[in-house]
Backbone bond lengths (Angstrom), bond angles and torsions (degrees), N, CA, C in turn:
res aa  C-N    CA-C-N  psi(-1)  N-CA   C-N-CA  omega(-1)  CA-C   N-CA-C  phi
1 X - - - 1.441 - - 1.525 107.37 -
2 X 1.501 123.09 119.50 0.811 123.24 -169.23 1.843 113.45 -142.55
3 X 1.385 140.43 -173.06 1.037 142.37 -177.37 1.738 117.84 -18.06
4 X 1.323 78.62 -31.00 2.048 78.45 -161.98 2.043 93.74 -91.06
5 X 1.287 123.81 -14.54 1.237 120.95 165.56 1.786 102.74 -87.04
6 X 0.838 130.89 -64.37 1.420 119.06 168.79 1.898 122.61 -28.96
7 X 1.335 112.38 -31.99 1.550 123.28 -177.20 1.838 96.87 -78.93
8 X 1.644 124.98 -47.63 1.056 129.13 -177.00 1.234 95.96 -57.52
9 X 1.280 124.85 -58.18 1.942 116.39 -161.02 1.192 104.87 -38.08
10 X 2.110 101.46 -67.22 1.834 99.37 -170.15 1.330 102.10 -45.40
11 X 1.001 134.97 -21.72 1.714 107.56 -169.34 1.501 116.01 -91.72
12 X 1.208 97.84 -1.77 1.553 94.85 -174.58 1.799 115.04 -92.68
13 X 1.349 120.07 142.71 1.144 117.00 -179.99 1.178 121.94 -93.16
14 X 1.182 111.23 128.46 1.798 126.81 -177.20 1.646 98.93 -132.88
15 X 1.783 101.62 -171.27 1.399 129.29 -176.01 1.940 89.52 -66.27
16 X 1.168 122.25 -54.19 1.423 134.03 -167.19 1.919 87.25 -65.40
17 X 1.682 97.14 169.64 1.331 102.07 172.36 1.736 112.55 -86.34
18 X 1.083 116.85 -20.61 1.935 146.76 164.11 1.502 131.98 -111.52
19 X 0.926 119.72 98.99 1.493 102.07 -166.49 1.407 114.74 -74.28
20 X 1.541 115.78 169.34 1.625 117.63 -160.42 1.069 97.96 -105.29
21 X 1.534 125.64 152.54 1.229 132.84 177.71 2.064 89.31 -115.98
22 X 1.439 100.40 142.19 1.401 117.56 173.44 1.684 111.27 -72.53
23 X 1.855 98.60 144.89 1.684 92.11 171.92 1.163 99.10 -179.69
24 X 1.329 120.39 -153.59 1.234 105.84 -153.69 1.940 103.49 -177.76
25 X 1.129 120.88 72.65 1.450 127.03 -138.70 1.949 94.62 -138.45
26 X 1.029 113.24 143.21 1.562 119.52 133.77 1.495 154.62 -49.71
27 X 1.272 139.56 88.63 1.560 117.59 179.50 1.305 98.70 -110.19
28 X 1.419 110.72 -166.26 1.650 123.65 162.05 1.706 85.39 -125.92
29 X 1.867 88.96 158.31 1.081 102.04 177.82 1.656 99.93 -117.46
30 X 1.135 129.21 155.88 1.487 126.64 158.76 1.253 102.44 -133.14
31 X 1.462 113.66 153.03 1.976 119.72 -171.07 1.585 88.21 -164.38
32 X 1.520 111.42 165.24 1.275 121.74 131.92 1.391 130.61 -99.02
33 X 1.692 127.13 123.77 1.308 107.07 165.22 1.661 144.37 -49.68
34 X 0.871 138.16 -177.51 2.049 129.88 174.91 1.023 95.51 -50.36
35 X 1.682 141.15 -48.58 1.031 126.81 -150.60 2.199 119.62 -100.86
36 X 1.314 81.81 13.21 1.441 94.72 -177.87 1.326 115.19 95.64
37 X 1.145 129.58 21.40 1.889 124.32 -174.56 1.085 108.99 -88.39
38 X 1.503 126.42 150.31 1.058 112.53 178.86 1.899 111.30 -88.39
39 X 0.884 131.11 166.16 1.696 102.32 178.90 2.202 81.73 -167.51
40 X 1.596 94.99 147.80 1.254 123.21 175.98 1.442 112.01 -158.09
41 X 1.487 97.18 150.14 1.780 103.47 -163.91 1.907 80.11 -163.10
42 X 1.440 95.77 159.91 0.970 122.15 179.86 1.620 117.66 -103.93
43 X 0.998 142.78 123.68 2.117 141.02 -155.26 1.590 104.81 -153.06
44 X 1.304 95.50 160.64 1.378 117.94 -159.65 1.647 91.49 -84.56
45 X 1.548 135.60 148.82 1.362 131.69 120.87 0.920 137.30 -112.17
46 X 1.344 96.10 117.78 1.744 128.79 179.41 0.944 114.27 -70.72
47 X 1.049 165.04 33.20 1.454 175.50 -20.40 1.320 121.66 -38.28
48 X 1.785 100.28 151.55 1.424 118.92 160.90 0.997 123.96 -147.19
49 X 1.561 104.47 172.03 2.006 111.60 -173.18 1.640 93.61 -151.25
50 X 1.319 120.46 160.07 1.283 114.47 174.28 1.415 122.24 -49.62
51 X 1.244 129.91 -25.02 1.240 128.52 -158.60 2.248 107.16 -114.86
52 X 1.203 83.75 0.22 1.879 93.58 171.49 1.327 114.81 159.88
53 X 1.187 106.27 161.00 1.780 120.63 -166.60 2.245 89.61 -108.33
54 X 1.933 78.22 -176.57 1.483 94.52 163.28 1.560 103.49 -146.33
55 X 1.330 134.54 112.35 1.105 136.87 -141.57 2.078 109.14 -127.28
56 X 1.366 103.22 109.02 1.759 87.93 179.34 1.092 112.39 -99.94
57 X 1.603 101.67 142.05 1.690 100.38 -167.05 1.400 88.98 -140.24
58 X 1.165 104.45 -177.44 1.818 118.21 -172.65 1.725 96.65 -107.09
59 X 1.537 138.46 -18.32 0.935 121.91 -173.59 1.447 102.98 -108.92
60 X 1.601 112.20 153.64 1.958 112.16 171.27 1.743 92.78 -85.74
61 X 1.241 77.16 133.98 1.912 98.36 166.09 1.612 83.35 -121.89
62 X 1.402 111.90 125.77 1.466 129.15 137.67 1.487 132.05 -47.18
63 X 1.175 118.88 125.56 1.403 129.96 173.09 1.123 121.65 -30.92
64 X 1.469 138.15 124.93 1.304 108.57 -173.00 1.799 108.88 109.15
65 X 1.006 122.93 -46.63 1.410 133.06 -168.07 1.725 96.12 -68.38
66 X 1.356 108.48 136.80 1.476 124.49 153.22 1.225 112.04 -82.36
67 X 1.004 126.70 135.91 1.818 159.51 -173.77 1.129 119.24 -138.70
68 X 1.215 132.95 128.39 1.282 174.33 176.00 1.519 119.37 -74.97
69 X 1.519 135.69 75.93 1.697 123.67 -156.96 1.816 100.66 -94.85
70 X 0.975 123.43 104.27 1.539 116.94 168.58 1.225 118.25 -90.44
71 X 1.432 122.07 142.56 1.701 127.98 -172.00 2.018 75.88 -127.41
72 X 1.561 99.79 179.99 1.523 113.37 159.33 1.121 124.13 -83.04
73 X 1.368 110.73 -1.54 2.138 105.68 169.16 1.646 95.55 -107.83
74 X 1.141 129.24 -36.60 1.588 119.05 -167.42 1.628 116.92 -139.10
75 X 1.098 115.01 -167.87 1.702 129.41 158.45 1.455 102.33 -145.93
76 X 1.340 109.23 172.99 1.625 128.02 -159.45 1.082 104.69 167.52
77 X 1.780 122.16 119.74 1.287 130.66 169.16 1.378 103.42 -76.31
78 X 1.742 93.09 -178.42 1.542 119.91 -151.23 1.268 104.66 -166.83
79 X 1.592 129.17 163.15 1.736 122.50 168.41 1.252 86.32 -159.81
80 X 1.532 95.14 120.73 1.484 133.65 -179.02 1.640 106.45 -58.44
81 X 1.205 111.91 120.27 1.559 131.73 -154.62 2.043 99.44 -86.38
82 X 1.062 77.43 -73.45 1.981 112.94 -174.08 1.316 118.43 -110.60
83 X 0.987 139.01 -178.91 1.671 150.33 172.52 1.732 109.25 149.28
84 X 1.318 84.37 121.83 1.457 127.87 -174.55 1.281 121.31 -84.09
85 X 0.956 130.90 146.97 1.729 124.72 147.28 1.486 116.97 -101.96
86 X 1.454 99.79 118.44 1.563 97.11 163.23 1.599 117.13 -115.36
87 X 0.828 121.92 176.49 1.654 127.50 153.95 1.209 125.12 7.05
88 X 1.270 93.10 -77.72 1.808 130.77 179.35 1.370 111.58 -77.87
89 X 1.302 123.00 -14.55 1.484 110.26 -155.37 1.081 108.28 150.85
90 X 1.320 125.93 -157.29 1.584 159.45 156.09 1.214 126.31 -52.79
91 X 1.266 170.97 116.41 0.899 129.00 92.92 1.808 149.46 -78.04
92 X 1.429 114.53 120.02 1.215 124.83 154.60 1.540 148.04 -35.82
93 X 1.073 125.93 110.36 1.840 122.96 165.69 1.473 98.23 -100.76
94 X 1.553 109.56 104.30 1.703 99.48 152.59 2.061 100.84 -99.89
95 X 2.022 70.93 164.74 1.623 78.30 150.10 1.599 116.88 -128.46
96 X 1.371 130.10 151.27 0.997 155.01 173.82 1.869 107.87 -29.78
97 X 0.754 137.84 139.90 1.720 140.80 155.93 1.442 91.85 -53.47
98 X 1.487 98.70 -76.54 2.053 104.54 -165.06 1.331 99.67 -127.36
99 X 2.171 120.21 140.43 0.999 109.20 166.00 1.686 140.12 -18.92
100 X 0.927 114.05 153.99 1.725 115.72 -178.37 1.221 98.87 -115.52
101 X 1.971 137.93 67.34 0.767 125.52 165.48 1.626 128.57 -119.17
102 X 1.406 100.13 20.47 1.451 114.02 -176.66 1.599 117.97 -84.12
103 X 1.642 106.46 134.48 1.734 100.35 -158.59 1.988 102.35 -56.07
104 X 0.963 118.38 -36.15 1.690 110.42 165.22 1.177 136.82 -65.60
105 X 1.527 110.78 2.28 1.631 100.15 -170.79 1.773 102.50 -91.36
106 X 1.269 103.36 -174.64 1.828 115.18 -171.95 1.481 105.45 -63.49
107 X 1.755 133.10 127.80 0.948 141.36 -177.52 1.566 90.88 -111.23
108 X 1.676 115.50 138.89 1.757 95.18 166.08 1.475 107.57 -82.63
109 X 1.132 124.93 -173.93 1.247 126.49 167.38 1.621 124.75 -104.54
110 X 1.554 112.40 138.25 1.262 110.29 -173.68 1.896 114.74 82.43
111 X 1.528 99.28 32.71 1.226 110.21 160.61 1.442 122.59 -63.10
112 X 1.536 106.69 150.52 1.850 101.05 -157.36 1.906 91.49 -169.57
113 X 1.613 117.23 106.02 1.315 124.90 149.20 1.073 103.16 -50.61
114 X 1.302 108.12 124.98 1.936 115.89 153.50 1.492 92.40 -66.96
115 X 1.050 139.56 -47.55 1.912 124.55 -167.53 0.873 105.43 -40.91
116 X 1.762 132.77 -35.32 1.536 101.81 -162.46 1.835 110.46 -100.49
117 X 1.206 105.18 25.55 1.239 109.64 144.52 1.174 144.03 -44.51
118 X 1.612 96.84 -33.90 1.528 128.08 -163.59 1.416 119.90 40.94
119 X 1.626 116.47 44.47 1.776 126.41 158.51 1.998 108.90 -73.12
C-alpha cells in the first residue's frame, strides 16, 4: 500500500476530516519542552493519513507543541493535537504542517485499511 492508497484515504469520508490508514513504522521526534530543552525520542506510528499520524512514545509532549518528524530521506513539522496516557506511554494526534501527498514524501511501512477487512 502505497501513495495511491494514501490519496484514496484523504478522499474518503469519516468522523476525521481524512481517514487513517493502520501501520506500524518508526520516526524520531524532535520538540522543545516549555522550558526550552531540546529533547528527541524515537515512537511508534500507529496510524496515518496525509494530513496527521497517531504516534506512541514514552515522553508527554503537550498540546500545542511544534515537533519536528525526521525519517532518513526528510523532516516535516507537525503540532501535537492530543496526548494521552496509556499503559505504555503516550499516545499522540499530530497534525501535519502541509498535506503528505507528494509521490516522494515519507510513506510508513506496512500500511493497512482496516476497510478492507470488510467489518
Amino acid at each position: 500500500m502505497k501513495a495511491d492508497d494514501v490519496r484514496r484515504a484523504a478522499a474518503a469520508p469519516q468522523r476525521r476530516m481524512v481517514r487513517r490508514l493502520l501501520c506500524s513504522d518508526l520516526i524520531t521526534v524532535h520538540w522543545q519542552t516549555q522550558r526550552g530543552v531540546a529533547r528527541r525520542e524515537t515512537v511508534v506510528i500507529e496510524d496515518y493519513s496525509p494530513a496527521g499520524a497517531s504516534l506512541s512514545a514514552e515522553a508527554k509532549i503537550e498540546p500545542g507543541t511544534a515537533i519536528t518528524l525526521r525519517t532518513h530521506l526528510e523532516s516535516f513539522g507537525a503540532l501535537v493535537r492530543r496526548c494521552e496516557r496509556r499503559d505504555d506511554g503516550y499516545l499522540l494526534g499530530v497534525e501535519f504542517d502541509q498535506p503528505r501527498l507528494e509521490e516522494n514524501s515519507f510513506l510508513p511501512d506496512h500500511l493497512f485499511d482496516p476497510n478492507e477487512l470488510g467489518i
